[in-house]
C-alpha positions in Angstrom: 40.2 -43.6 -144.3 42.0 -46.8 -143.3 43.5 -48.5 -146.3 42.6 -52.0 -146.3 44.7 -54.6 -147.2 44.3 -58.6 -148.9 45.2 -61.1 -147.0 46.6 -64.6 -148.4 47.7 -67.9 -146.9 50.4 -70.3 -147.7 49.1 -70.7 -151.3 48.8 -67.0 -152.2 45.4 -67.9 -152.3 43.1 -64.5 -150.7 41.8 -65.8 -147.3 40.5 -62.0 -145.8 40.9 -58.3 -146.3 41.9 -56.4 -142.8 42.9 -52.7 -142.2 46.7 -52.1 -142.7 47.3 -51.1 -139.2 46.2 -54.9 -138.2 48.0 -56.2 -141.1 51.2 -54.9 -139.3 50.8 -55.3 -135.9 49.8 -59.1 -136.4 52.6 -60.2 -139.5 49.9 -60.9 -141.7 50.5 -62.6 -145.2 49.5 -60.0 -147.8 51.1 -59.5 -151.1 52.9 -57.0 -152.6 54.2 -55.5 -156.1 58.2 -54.7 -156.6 59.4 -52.7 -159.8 62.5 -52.5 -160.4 63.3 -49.4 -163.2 66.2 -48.9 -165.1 67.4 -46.4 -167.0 69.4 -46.9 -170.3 72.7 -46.0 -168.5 72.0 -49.2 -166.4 70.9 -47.3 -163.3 68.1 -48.2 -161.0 65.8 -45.9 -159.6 66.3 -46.5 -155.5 63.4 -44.6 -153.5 64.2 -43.5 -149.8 61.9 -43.8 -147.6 60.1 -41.1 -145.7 60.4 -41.4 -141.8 56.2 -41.5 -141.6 56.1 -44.9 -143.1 54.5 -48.0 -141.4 57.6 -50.2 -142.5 60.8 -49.3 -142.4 60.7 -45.8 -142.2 64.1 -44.1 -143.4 65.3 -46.8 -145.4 66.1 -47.3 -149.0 63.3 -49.0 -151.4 65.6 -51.0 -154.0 61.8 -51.5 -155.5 58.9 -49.6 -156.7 55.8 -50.6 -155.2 53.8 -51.6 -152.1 51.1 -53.4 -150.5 48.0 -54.8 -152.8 45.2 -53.5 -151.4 41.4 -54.4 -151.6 40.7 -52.1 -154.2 43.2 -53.3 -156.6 41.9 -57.1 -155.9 43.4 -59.6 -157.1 45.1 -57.3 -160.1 48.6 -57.1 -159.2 49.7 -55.5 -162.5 46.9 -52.6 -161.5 49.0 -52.2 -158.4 52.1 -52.1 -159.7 51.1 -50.0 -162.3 49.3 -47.8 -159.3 51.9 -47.8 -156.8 54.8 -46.6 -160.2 52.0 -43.7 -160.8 51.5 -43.0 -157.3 55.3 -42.7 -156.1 57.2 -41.3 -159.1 54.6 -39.6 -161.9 55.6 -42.8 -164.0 54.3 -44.4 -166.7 55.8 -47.1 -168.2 55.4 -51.1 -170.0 56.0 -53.1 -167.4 57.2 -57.1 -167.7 55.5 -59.3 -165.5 57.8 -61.9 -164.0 55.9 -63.6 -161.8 54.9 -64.1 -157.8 58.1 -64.6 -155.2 57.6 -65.9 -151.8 59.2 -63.9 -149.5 60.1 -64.3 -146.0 60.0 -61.0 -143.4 59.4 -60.1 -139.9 58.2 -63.6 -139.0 55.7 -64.1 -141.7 55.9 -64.1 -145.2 54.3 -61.9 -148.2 53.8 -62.9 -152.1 55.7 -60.5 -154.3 54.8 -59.6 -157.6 57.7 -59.1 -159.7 57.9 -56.4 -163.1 61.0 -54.4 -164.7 60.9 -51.5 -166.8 62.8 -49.3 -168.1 62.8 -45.6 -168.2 64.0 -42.5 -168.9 62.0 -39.6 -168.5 61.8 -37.5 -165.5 59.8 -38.2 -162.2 58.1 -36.8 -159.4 58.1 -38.3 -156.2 55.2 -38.8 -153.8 56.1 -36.5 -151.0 54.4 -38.6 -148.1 56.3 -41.6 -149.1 59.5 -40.8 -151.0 61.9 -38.4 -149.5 64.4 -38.8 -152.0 65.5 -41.1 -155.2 69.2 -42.3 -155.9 69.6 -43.3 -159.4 72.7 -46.6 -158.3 74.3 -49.0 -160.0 73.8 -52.8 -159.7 77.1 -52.4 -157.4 75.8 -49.3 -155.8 72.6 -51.0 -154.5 74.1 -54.0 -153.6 77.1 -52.3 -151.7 74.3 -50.3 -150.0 71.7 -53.4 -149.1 71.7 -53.1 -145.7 70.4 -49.9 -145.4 67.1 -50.9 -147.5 64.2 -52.5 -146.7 64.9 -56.2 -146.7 62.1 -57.6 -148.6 63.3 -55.0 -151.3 66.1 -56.2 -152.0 65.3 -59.7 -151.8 62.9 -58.7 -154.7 66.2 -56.6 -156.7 67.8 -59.7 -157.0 65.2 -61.9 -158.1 64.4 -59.5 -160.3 67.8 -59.1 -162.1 68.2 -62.7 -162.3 64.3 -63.6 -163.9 65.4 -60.2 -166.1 68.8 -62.0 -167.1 67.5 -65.5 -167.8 64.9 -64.0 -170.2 67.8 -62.4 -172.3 
């Protein structure tokens, strides 16, 4: 069955709900959920990305997460919540941090930010997560060219909304 997808406009207000594939293909505006998860030894939990997915196949994920879909409506915390459960086995408090406008592939998605922390074990989705790397701040950001772009744009905003709450 074809996931679908929300679609939002300029205000990150929902204007329509298409099929993923057409989501893609046409650099719709959709939103998205980004965790970041750290450990108490200040590590980050840094998916790679299986070579099947629709984005950026191969790449690192410097974020938990992934598109809101139609069945999570307009519940990003369900999605972020979901996608943590889905990819890693993970269950965790989550802070909310707010939506991020970010710019990709000639469109633009809203991001819903969320850090936790973590330190149990995991088990990753094998359809979507071929491996996890457990980086430094350094580590990631030495390595940001090989992730996702939108995922790292989120990493950072993270960290800093993280760091102006402490």
């Amino acid at each position: 069955m074809t996931e679908m997808v929300l679609i939002v406009n300029e205000d990150n207000e929902i204007t329509g709900i298409v099929p993923r594939p057409e989501m893609r293909a046409g650099h719709m505006p959709h939103r998205a959920s980004y965790v970041l998860l750290e450990n108490s030894s200040g590590r980050f939990f840094i998916e790679k990305r299986t070579l099947t997915k629709d984005y950026c196949p191969g790449m690192l994920d410097a974020c938990i997460g992934g598109v809101v879909t139609a069945e999570d409506g307009d519940h990003i915390q369900e999605s972020a919540r979901r996608e943590l459960l889905e990819e890693m086995g993970v269950e965790t408090p989550l802070l909310w941090l707010g939506w991020l406008r970010i710019c990709v592939q000639d469109s633009f998605l809203y991001g819903g930010l969320f850090y936790g922390r973590y330190d149990g074990s995991f088990v990753m989705q094998p359809e979507e997560v071929a491996d996890v790397l457990m980086l430094t701040e350094q580590e990631v950001l030495a390595r940001e060219f090989e992730a996702a772009p939108d995922s790292i744009i989120a990493f950072k905003e993270i960290l800093k909304r993280v760091r102006k709450q402490a």
